[in-house]
Every structure is written in C-alpha cells, then in structure tokens.
MIMI-564409 format. One record per atom (N, C-alpha, C): x, y, z; residue in one letter. Coordinates in steps of 0.2 Angstrom, whole numbers, padded with zeros to 4 digits, always signed. Each point is the difference from the previous one (the first is absolute). Example, Ala and Ser with C-alpha at 12.3 -4.5 7.8 and 13.67 -1.06 7.14 Angstrom:
<nodes>
+0066-0028+0039A-0004+0006+0000A+0004+0006+0000A-0002+0005-0004S+0004+0006+0001S-0004+0005+0003S
</nodes>
This chain:
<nodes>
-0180+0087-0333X+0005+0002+0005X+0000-0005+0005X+0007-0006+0001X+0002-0002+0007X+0001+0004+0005X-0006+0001+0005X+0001+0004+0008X+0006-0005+0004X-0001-0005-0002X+0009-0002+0005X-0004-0002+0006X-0006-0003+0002X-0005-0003+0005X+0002-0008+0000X-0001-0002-0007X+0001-0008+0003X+0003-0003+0007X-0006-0003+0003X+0003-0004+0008X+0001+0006+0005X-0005+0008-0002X+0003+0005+0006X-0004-0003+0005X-0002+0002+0006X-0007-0003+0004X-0002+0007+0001X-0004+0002+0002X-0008+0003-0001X-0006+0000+0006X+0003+0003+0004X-0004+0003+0005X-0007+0005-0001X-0005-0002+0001X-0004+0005-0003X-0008-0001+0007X-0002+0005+0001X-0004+0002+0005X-0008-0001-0003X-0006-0003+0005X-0004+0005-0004X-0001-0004-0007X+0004-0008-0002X-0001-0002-0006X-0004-0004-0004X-0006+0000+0007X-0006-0006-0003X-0005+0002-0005X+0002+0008-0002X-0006+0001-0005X+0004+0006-0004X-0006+0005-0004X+0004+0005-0001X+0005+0003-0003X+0003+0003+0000X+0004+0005-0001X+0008-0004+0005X-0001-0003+0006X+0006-0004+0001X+0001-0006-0004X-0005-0005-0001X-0001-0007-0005X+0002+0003-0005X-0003+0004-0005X+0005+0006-0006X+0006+0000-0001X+0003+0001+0004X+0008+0002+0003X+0002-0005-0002X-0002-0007+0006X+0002-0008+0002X+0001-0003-0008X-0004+0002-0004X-0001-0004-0009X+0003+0005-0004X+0003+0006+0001X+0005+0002-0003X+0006-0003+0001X+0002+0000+0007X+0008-0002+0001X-0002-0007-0003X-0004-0003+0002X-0001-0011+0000X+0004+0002-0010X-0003+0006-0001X+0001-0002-0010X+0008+0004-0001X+0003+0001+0006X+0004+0000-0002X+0006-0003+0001X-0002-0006+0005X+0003-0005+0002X+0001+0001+0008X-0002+0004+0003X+0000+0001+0006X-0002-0006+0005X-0001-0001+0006X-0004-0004+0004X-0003+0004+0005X-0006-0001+0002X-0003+0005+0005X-0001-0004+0004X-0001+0003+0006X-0003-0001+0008X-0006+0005+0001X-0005-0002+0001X-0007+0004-0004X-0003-0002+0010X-0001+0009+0003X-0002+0001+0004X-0005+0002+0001X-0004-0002+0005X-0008+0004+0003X-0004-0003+0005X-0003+0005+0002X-0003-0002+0006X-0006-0003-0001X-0004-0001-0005X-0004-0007-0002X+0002-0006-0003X+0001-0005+0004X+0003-0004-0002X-0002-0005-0008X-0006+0002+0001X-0006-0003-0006X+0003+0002-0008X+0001+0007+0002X+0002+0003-0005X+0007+0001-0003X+0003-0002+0006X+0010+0000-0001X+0000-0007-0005X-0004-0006+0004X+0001-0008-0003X-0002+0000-0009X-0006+0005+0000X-0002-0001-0006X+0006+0004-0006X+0002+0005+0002X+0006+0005-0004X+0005-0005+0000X+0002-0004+0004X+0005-0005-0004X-0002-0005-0001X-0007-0001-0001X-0002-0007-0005X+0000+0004-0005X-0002+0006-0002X+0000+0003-0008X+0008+0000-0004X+0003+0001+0006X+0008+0003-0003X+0003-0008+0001X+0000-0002+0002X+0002-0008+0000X-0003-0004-0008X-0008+0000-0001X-0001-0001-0009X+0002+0003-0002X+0004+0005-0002X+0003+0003-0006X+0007-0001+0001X+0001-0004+0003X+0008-0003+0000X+0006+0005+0006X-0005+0000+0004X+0005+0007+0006X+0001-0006+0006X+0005+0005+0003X+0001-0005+0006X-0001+0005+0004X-0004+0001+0005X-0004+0004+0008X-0001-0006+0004X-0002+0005+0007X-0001-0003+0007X-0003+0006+0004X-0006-0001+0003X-0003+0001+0002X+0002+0001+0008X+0001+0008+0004X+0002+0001+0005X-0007+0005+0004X-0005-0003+0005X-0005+0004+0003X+0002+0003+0005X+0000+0008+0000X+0002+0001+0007X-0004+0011+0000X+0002+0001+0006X-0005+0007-0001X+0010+0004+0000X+0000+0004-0004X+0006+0005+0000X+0001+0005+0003X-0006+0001+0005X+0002+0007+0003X+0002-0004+0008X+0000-0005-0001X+0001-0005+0007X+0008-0002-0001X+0005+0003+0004X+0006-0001+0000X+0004-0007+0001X-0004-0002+0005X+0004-0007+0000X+0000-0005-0005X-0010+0003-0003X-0001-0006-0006X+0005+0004-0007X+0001+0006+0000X+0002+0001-0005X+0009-0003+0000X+0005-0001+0005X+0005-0002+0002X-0001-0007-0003X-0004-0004+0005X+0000-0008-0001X+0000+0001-0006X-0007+0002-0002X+0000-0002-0009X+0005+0001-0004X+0003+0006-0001X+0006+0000-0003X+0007-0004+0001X+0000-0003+0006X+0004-0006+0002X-0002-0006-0004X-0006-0003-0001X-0003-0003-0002X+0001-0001-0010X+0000+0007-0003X-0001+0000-0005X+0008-0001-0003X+0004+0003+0004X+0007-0002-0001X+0001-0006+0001X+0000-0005+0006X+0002-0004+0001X-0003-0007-0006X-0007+0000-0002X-0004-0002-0007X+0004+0001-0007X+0001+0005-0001X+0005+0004-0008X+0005-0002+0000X+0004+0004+0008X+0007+0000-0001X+0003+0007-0001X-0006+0006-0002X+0003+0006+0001X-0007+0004-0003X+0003+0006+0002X-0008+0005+0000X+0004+0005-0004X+0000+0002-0008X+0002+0007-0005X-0003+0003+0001X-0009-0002-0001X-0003+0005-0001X-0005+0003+0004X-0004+0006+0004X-0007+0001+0005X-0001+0004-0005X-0009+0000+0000X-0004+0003-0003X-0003+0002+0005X-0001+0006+0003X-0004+0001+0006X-0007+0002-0004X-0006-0006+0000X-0005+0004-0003X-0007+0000+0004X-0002-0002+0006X-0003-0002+0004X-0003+0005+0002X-0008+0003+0001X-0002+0004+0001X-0008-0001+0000X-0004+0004+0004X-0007+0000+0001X-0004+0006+0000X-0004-0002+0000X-0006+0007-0002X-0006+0000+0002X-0004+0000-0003X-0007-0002+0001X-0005+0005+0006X-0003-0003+0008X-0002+0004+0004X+0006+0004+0002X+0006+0001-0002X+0007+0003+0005X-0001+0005-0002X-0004+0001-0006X+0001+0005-0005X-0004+0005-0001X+0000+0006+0000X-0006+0004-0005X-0003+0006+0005X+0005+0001+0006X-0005+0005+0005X+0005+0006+0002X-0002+0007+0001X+0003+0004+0001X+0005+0001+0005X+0005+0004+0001X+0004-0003+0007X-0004+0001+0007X-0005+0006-0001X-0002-0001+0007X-0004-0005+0000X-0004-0004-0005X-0004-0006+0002X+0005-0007+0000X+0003+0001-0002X+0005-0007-0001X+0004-0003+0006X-0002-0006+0002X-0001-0003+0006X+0008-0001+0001X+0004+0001+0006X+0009-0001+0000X-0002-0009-0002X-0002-0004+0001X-0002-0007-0001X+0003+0000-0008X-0005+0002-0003X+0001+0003-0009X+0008+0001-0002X+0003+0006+0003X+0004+0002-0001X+0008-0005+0001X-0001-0003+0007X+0003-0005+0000X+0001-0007-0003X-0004-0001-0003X-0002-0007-0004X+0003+0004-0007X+0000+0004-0003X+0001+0003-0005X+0008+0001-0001X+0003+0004+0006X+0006+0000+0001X+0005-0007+0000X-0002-0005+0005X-0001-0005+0001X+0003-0006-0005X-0005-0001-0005X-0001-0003-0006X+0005+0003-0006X+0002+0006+0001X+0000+0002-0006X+0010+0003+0001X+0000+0005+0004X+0006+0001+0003X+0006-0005+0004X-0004+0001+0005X+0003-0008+0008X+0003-0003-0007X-0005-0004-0003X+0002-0007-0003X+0003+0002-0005X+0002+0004-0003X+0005+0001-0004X+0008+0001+0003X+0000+0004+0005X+0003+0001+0005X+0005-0007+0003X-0005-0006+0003X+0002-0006+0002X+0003-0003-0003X-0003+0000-0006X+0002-0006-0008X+0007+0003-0001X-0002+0005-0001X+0009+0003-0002X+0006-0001+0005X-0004+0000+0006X+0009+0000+0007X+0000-0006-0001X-0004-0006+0000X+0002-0006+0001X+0001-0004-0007X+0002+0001-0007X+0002-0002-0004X+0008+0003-0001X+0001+0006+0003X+0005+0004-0003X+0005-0005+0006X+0000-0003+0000X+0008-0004+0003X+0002-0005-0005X-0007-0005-0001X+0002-0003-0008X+0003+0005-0005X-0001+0004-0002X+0001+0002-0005X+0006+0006+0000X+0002+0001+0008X+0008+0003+0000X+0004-0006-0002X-0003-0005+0002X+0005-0006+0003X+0001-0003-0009X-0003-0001-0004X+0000-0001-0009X+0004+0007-0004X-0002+0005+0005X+0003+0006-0005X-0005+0000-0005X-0006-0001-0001X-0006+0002-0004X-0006-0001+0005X-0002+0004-0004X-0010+0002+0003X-0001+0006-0007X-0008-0003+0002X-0005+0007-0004X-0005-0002+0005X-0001+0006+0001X-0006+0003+0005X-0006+0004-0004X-0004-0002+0000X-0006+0003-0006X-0006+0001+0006X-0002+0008+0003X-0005+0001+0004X-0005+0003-0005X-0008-0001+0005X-0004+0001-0005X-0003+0008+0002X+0000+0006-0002X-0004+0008+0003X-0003-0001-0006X-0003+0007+0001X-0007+0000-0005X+0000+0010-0003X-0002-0001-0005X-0001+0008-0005X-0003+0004+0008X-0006-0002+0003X+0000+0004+0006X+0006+0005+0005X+0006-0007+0001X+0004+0004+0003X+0004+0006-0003X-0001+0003-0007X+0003+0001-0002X-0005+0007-0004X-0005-0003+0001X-0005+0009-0001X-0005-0002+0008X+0001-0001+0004X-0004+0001+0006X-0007-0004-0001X-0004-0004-0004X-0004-0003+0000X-0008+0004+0001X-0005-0004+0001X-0007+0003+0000X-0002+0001+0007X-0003+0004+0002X-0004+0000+0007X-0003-0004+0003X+0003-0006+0006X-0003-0006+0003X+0005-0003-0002X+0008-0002+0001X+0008-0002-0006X+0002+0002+0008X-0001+0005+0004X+0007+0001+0002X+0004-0005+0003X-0001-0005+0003X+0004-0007+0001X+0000-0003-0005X-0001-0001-0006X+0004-0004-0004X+0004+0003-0004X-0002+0006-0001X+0009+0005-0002X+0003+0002+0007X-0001-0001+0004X+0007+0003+0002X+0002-0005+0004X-0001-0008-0001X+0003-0006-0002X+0003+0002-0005X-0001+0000-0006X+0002+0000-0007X+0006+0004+0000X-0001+0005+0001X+0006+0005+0002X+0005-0001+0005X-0003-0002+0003X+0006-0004+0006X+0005-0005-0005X-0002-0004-0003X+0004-0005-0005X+0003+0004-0003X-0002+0006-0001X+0005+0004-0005X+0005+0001+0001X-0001+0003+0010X+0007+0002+0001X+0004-0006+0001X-0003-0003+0005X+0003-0006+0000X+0006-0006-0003X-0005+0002-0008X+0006-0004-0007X+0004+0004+0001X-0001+0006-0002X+0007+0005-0002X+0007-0001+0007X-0001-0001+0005X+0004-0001+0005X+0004-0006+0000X-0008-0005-0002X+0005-0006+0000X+0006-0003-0005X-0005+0006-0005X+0004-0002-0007X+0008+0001+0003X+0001+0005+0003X+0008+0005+0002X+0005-0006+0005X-0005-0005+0003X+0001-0002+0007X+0003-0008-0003X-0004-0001-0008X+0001-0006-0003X+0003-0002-0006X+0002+0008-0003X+0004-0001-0007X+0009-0002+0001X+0002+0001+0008X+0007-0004-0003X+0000-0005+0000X-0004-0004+0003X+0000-0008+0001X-0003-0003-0006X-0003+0004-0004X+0001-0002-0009X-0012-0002+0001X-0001+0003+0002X-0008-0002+0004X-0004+0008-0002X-0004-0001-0006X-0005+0006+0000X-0005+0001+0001X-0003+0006+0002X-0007+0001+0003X-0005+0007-0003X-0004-0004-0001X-0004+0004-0006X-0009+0000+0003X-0003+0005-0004X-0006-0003+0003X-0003+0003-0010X-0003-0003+0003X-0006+0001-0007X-0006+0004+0003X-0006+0006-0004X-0004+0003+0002X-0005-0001-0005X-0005-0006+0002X-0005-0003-0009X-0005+0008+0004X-0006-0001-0006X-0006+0004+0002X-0005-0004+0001X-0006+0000-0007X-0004-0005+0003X+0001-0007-0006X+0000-0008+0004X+0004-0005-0005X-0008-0003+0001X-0001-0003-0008X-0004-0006+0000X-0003-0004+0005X+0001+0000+0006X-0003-0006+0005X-0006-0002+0000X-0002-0005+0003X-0005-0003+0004X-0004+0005+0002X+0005+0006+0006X-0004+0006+0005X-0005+0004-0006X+0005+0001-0005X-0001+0006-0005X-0004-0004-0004X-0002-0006-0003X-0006-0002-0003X-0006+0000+0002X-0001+0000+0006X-0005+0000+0006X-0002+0009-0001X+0003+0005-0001X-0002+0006+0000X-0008+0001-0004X-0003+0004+0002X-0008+0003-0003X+0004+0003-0009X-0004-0002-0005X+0005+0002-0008X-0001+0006-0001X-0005+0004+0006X+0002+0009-0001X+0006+0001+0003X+0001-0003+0005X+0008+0002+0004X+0006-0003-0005X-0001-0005-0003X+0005-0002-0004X+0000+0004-0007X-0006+0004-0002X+0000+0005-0007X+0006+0005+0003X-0002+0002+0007X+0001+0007+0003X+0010+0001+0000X+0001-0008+0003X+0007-0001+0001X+0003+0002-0009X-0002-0006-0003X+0003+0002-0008X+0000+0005-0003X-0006+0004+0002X+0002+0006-0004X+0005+0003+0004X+0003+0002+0006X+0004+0003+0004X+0007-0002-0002X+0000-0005-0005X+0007-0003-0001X+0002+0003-0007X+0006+0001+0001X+0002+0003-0007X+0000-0005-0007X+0002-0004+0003X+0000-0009-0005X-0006-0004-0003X-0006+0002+0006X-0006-0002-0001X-0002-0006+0001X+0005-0004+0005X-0003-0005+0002X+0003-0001+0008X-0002-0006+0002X+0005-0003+0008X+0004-0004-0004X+0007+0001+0005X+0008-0006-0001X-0003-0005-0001X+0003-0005-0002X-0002-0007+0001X+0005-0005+0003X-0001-0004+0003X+0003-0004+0005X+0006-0001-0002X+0000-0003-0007X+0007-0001-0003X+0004+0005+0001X-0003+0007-0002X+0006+0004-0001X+0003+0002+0008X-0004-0002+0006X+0004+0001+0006X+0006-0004+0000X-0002-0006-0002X+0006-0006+0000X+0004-0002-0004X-0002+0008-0008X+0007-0002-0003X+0006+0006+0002X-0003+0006+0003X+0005+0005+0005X+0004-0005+0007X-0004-0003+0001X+0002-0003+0006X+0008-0005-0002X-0003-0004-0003X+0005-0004-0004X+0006+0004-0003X-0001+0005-0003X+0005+0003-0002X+0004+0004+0005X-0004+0003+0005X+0005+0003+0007X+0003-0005+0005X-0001-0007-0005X+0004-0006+0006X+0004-0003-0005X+0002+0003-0008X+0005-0001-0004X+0007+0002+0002X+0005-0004-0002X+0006+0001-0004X+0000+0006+0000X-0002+0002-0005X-0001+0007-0005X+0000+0006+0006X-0004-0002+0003X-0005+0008+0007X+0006+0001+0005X+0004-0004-0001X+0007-0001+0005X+0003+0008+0004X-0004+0005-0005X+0003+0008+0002X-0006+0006-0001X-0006-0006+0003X-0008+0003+0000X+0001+0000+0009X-0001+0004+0005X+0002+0000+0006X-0004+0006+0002X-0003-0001+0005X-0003+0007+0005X-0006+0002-0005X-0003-0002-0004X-0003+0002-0004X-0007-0002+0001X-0007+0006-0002X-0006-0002+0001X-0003-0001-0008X-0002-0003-0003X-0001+0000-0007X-0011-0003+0001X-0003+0007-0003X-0005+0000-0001X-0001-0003-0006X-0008-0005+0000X-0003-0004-0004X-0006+0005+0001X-0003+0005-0002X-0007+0002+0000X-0002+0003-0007X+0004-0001-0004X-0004+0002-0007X+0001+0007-0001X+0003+0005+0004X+0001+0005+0000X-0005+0005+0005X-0002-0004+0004X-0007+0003+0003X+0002+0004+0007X+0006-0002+0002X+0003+0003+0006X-0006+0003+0005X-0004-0005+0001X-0008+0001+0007X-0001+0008-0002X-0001+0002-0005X-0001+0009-0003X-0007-0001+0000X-0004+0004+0003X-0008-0001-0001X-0003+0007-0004X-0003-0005-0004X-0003+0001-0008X-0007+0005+0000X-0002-0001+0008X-0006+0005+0000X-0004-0006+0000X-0002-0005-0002X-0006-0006+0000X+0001-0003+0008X+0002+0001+0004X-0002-0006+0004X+0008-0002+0003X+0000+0000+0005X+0008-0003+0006X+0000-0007-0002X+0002-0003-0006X+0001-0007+0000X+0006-0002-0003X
</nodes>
C-alpha cells in the first residue's frame, strides 16, 4: 500500500531511541523525512546516523519540550531546515524515579515532571506547529497516551495516567479545532512495547506481564510505527479524534498475578 508520504516532513519527539526512533524508520520507509527530537543530544545524533545508513534523510533538533520558547524556536528551526512540518508525533515522555508511589507519598516534584514531559509537551508541539499546517491545509498530529489512561492504571501510576488521560482529552478537542483545515489529531494508546526499559524488567515480572495479555506477548517496536505510519496516510485522511489502543487486548484488567 502507497501511504502518500514521499517528501512529507516528520516531526517526532522523544526520537533518539525507542518507540519514537520506531516511528522515525517507519515513515523514513515510507519515504517520509524526519526531524528526530530529544533532549539527549548523544542519542538524537546517533537516530540519525542510523536512519541516514539505510538511505533516510533526518536532522537532529536537541531541545527540552516542555520549555516553550525552546519548543517555539525549535520548530521555527525545523521548518525553516525542510521547508514545512506535515507531520508531529508527540512521543516524549519519562518514568523512572517520577514513578511508582502512592498519591499521598508522591512528591508534587514527581507529579509535575510527569505532567510536564508527557502532557505540557504535547500540548506545546501541537500550538506551535498548527500555523504550519493551517497555512498548507494538511497536518497529522499523532499524540502518544497509554492503555492506563484508559482502564486507570496500577497503584503508584497516578501521574502518568492522568498525564495519559489528559492527552486523551486533549486529542479529541483538538481533533474538532483541526479537522476543517484538512489537519488530524489522533493519539494512539500502546500497553506494554518491546523496549530497552521493558528488557531491563526481572523475567518473573516479564512472565507476569505476558501472561496478562490476551496475545501472549509484548508489541513490538515495529508494530507502533506501522499504526503510526498509517494514521499519517492518505488513506487515515477520515481517522480524526480518535484513540486507538495497541495492548494486545489487555486493557490494564488485572489478572489477579501482580499490578504489572
């Protein structure tokens, strides 16, 4: 299937490893060009040395997203380099010590870095590309929530879903605020995807997750970046406001083994 990408540009957050670099090598194969964004710069240079050997054309933009001015410049920056911005993939997000404590223990610190990271900079990327892309009469907007927002998540989550869920409302709004100017906005909702973070798990926690899933495995990177790819087709052109889960069926339903 021709998606109708050759030469679109490709904004994508978040894209020096992961689940955003996934995304970045799907559109590259579908002839897209990417502007590959993060806040490590070590790791943005290397994502377009990889997509640059397999015959992609990327450029490497370091800046932090939830910072308005850098997120403005930047995207001034990344048009002015192209020539024009089709596509954001808002996929930028953190975890780690933000993560894992109940609300009365979870530090406002926590919460706002969580929020921050995940919403703010979805939020940002989106008001400052959408003049590009009234001004072409095309955009896709692809924001990143999660199967949490969407069955409420594990106890020690409440800041990264109700980040998540914020994106939920958020797409459906902007989808209404973006669909005459020929510009849609969608978020995708994965579960748990193949990563680096998820390799790293103890192989009882990763027994615990698979079985919980109806499919019997975790997503795989590709398959984020062949949904991605296709909600930034030709084809998707009447896929709007929509949230479309990747969780294997698992919709964060706990199985009785363990909150994972």
């Amino acid at each position: 299937m021709d998606l109708h990408l050759k030469d679109k540009v490709a904004f994508i957050t978040g894209g020096g490893r992961g689940i955003g670099k996934a995304e970045a090598i799907a559109l590259i194969k579908e002839g897209a060009k990417v502007a590959i964004n993060d806040l490590d710069a070590e790791l943005a240079e290397k994502a377009v040395a990889e997509i640059i050997g397999i015959g992609g054309e990327a450029k490497e933009f370091v800046a932090d997203v939830s910072d308005e001015r850098a997120v403005k410049e930047m995207l001034e920056k990344v048009n002015a380099y192209f020539g024009e911005i089709d596509i954001l993939v808002n996929n930028a997000g953190a975890g780690g010590k933000y993560w894992g404590k109940l609300v009365e223990d979870l530090p406002a610190e926590s919460w706002d870095m969580i929020i921050n990271t995940h919403l703010r900079s979805t939020f940002l990327c989106s008001k400052y590309v959408t003049p590009f892309m009234k001004k072409q009469k095309f955009g896709r907007i692809i924001n990143t929530s999660s199967m949490n927002a969407l069955g409420g998540g594990p106890p020690g989550g409440s800041n990264y879903t109700a980040a998540k869920a914020g994106i939920v409302g958020f797409t459906r709004n902007m989808a209404k605020e973006m669909g005459p100017f020929g510009v849609t906005v969608n978020a995708i909702a994965p579960g748990y995807v193949q990563t680096e973070l998820i390799g790293s798990y103890p192989e009882d926690r990763k027994k615990i997750i698979v079985e919980q899933n109806p499919v019997g495995r975790f997503c795989a990177l590709e398959e984020v970046g062949a949904l991605v790819a296709f909600l930034c087709s030709k084809q998707a052109a009447f896929i709007n406001g929509a949230i479309i889960s990747m969780d294997g069926g698992r919709q964060d339903f706990y199985w009785g083994k363990g909150w994972f």
